[in-house]
C-alpha positions in Angstrom: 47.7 -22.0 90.7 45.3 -20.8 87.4 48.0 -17.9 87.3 51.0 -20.0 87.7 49.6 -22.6 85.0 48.6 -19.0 82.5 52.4 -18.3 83.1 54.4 -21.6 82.7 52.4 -21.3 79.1 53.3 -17.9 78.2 56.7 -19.4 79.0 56.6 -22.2 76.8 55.4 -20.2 73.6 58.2 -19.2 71.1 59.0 -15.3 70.9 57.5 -14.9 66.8 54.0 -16.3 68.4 54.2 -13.9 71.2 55.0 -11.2 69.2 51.7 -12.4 66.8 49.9 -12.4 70.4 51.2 -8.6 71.0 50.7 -7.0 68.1 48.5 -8.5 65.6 45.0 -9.3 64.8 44.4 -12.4 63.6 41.4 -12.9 61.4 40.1 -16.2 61.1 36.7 -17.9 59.2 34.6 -17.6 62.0 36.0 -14.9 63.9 38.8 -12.7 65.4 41.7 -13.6 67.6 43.7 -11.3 69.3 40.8 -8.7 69.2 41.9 -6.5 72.0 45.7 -5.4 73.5 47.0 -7.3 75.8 50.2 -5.8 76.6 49.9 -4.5 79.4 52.6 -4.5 82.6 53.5 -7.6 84.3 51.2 -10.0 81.5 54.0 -11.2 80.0 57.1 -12.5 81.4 60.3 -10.8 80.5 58.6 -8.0 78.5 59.1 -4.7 80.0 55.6 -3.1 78.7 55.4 -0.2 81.8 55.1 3.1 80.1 58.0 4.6 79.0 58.3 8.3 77.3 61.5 7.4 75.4 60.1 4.7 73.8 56.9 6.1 73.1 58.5 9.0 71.0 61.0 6.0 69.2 58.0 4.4 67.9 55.1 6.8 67.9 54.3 7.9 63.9 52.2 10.7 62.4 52.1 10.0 58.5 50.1 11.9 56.0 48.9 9.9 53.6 46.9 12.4 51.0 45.2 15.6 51.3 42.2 15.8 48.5 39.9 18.4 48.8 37.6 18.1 51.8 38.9 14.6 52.3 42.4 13.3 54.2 44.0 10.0 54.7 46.7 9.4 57.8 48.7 7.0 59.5 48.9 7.1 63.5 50.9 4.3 64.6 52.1 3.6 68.1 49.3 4.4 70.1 46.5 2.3 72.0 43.7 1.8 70.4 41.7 3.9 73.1 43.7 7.2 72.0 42.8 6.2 67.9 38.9 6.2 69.3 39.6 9.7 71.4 40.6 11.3 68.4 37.7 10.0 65.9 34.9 11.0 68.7 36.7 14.1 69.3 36.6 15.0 65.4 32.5 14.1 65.1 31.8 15.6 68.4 33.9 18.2 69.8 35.5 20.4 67.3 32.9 23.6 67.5 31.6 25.0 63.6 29.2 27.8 63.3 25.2 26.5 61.9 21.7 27.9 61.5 20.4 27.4 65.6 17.3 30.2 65.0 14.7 30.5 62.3 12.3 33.1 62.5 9.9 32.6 59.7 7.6 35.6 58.4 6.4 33.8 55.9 6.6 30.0 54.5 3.8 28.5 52.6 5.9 25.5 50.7 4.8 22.6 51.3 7.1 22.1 54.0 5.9 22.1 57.6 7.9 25.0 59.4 9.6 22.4 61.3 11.0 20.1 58.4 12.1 23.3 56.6 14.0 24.4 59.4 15.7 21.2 60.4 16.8 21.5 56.4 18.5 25.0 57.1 20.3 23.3 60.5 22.3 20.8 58.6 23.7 23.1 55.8 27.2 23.4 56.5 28.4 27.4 56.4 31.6 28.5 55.0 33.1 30.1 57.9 36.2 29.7 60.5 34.4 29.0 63.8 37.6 30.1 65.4 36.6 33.9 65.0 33.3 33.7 67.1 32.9 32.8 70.6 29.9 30.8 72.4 26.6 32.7 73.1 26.5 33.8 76.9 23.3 35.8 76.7 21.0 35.3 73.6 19.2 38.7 74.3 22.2 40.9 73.6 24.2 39.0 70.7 26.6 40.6 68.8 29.2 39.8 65.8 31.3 38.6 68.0 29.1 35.5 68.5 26.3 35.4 66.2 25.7 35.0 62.1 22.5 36.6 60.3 21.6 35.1 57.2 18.3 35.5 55.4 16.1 33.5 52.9 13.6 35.8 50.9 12.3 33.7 48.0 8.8 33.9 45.7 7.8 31.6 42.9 6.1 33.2 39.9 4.9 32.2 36.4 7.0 33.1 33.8 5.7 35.1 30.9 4.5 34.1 27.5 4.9 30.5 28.5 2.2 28.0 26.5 -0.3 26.7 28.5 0.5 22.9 27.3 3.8 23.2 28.7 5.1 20.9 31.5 8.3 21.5 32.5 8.8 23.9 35.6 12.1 24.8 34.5 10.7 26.4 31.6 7.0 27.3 33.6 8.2 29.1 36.1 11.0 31.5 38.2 12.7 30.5 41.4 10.6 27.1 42.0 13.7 25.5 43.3 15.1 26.9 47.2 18.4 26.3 47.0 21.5 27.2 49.8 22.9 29.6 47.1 19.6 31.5 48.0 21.0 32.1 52.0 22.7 35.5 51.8 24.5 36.9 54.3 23.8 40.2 56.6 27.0 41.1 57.7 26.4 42.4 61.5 28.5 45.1 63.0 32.3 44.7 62.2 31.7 41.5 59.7 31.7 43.1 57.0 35.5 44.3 57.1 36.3 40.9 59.0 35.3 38.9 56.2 35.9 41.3 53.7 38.2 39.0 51.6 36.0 35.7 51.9 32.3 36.5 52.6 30.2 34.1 54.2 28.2 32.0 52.5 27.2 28.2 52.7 29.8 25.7 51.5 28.0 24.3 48.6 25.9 26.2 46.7 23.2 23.1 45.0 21.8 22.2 48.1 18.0 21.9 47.5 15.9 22.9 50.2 12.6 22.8 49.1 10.6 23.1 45.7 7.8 25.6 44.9 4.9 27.0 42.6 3.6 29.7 41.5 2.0 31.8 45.1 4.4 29.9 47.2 7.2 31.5 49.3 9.7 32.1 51.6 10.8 34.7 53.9 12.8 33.7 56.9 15.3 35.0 59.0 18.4 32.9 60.1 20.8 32.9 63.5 24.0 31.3 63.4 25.8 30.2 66.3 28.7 28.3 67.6 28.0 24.6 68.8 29.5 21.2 69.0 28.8 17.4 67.4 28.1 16.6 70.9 24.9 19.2 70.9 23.5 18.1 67.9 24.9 16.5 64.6 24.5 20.1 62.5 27.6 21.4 64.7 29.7 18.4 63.5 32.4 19.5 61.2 33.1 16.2 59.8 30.6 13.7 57.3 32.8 11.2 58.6 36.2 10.1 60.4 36.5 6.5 61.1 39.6 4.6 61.2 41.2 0.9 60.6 43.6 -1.2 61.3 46.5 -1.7 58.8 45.6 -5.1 56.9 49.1 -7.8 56.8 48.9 -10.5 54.3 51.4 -13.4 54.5 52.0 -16.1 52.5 52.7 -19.3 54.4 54.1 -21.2 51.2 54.2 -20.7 48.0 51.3 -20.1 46.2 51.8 -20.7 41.8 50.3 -22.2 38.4 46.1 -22.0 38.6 46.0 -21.6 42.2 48.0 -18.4 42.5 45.3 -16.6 39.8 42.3 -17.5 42.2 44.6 -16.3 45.4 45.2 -13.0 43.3 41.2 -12.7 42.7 40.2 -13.3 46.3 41.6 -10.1 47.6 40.9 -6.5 46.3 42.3 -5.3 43.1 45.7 -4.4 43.5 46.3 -6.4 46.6 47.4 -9.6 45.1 49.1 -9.8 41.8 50.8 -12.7 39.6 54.7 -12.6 38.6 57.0 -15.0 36.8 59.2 -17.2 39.4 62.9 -18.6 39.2 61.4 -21.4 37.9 58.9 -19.6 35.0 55.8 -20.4 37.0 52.7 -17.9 37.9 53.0 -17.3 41.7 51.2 -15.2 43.5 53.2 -11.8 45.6 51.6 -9.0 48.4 52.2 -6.1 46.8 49.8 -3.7 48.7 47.8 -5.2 51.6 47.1 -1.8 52.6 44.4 -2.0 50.1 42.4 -4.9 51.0 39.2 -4.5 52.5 40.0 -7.8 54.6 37.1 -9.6 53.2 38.3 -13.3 54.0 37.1 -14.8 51.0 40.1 -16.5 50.3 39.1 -18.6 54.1 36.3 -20.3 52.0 38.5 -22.2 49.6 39.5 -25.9 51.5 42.8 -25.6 49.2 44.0 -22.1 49.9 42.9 -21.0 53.7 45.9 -22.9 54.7 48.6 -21.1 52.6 47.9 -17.8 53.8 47.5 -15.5 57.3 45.5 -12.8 57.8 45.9 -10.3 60.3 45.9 -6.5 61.6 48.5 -4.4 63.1 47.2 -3.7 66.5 48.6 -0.7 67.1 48.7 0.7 63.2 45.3 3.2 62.0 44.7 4.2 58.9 42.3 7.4 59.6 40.1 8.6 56.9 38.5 12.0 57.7 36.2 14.1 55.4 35.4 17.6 56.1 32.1 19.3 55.9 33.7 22.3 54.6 34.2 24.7 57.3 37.2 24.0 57.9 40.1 21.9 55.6 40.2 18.3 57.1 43.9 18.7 58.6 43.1 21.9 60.3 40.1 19.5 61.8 42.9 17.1 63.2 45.1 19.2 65.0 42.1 21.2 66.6 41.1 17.7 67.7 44.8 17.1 68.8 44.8 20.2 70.8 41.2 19.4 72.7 42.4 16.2 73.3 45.0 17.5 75.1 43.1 20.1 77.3 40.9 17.4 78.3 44.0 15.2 79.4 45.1 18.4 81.5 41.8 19.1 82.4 42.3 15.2 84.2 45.5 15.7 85.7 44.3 18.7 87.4 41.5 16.8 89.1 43.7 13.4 89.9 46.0 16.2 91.5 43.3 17.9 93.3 41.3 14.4 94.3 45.3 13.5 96.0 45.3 16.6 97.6 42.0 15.8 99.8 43.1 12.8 100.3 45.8 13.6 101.8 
């Protein structure tokens, strides 16, 4: 009877509400409606939502939206909201990039325990394609097939025919600053040629490690090997991927005169803007609700909550990935395609299997 009574109501609503029901999030004052997909088979009646291949393809999109440096913006559309998430973790946590695992320190009397220094080292991100190395089998006989060898040899000293009264170490004293510029390189059998064209070094060259004075030094060498998000963060070849639904904005009346300039200034610049009617009047237009942060602020006016809607495309992210620098952000993405798709296969080989003992 609860199912019947569930039905006759699906029934009853009109075709635009159960397409609001489907595929939008609605966002209201005091929460969210709609929050997770319901379209699943048999849920609705009349709507044919089994998987189908055909019209996966039809309405399955892959946009890119900007490519900037270390940072890159794309659309996925068409996909559950459970794929969107595989492909963010996948980026933080499963894409391999080559960091500092060993630290053998000959020498380090910074002020920096041994232990905060090195955890320092770990989470510089190195310059280098993790595609050319392979994981470490046997840590007693690495080679350059597997393993990096950088080195940190640093002293502080006074500079000479310096006044006394002066204070500023800049001027007091020589390499008092560690940077990751000071990480070189020791190529290790065949690296040297491999890498020939684009040596390795770290990414960024002004990250500060540590300060010293005058007596104080390092001397440390470094092992690099390849490793995964999922390991620890320092393997993580992104600072961030995240991802968001598409924000629509809709107007349910006309919005003009005074009212349409404090619509315009409830929603991120750009969003909202004011144009000249039929009729000579101010009225407020969407011109790019992809920019809106979705704040709701425009829910806490009594005189304009009413005159508009706000809601998400369900099945419509906006994925922003940034790069540590290993690697260029889209190269990132289709590694993480291609993972995800090895772990799919890597399932359909056990569902197979499973059936097969079953049977």
């Amino acid at each position: 009877p609860i199912e019947r009574r569930r039905f006759n109501h699906v029934e009853r609503m009109t075709d635009k509400v159960v397409e609001r029901i489907r595929n939008r999030v609605v966002l209201q004052q005091e929460g969210v409606v709609n929050p997770r997909s319901s379209n699943f088979p048999g849920n609705y009646p009349g709507y044919d939502d089994a998987f189908n291949f055909d019209r996966f393809c039809e309405n399955f999109k892959f946009d890119v939206v900007s490519i900037d440096g270390y940072d890159m913006e794309f659309d996925l559309v068409g996909v559950d909201a459970a794929i969107a998430n595989a492909i963010r973790r996948i980026l933080i946590a499963d894409v391999p990039t080559m960091a500092i695992e060993n630290a053998f320190i000959s020498n380090n009397t910074t002020v920096l325990a041994d232990e905060i220094l090195c955890h320092r080292l770990g989470l510089v991100p190195l310059n280098v394609d993790p595609r050319y190395f392979r994981d470490v089998t046997d840590m007693e006989s690495m080679s350059d097939l597997d393993t990096i060898v950088l080195e940190l040899k640093l002293k502080c000293t006074k500079k000479k025919g310096v006044s006394k009264d002066e204070t500023d170490p800049e001027l007091k004293y020589n390499d008092w600053r560690v940077y990751s510029k000071d990480l070189k390189w020791v190529p290790m059998g065949n690296q040297a040629v491999m890498f020939a064209e684009k040596p390795i070094a770290t990414v960024h060259e002004d990250i500060l490690l540590c300060k010293m004075r005058p007596g104080q030094g390092v001397d440390i060498r470094l092992n690099c090997h390849k490793g995964i998000g999922k390991v620890h963060a320092k393997w993580s070849p992104v600072a961030t991927a995240s991802y968001r639904l598409l924000p629509r904005i809709v107007f349910t009346e006309k919005v003009i005169g005074e009212r349409a300039h404090r619509m315009a200034d409830c929603f991120s610049p750009g969003v909202v803007l004011i144009d000249k009617n039929e009729d000579g009047e101010d009225e407020a237009v969407v011109v790019n609700p992809r920019a809106d942060t979705m704040s709701r602020e425009v829910l806490r006016h009594s005189d304009l909550c009413n005159s508009v809607r706000l809601e998400r495309e369900r099945n419509h992210f906006i994925f922003q990935v940034e790069s540590t620098g290993a690697l260029a952000p889209d190269v990132l993405v289709v590694e993480a395609l291609a993972i995800l798709k090895k772990k799919c296969e890597h399932l359909m080989e056990n569902i197979e299997s499973l059936e097969g003992e079953m049977e």
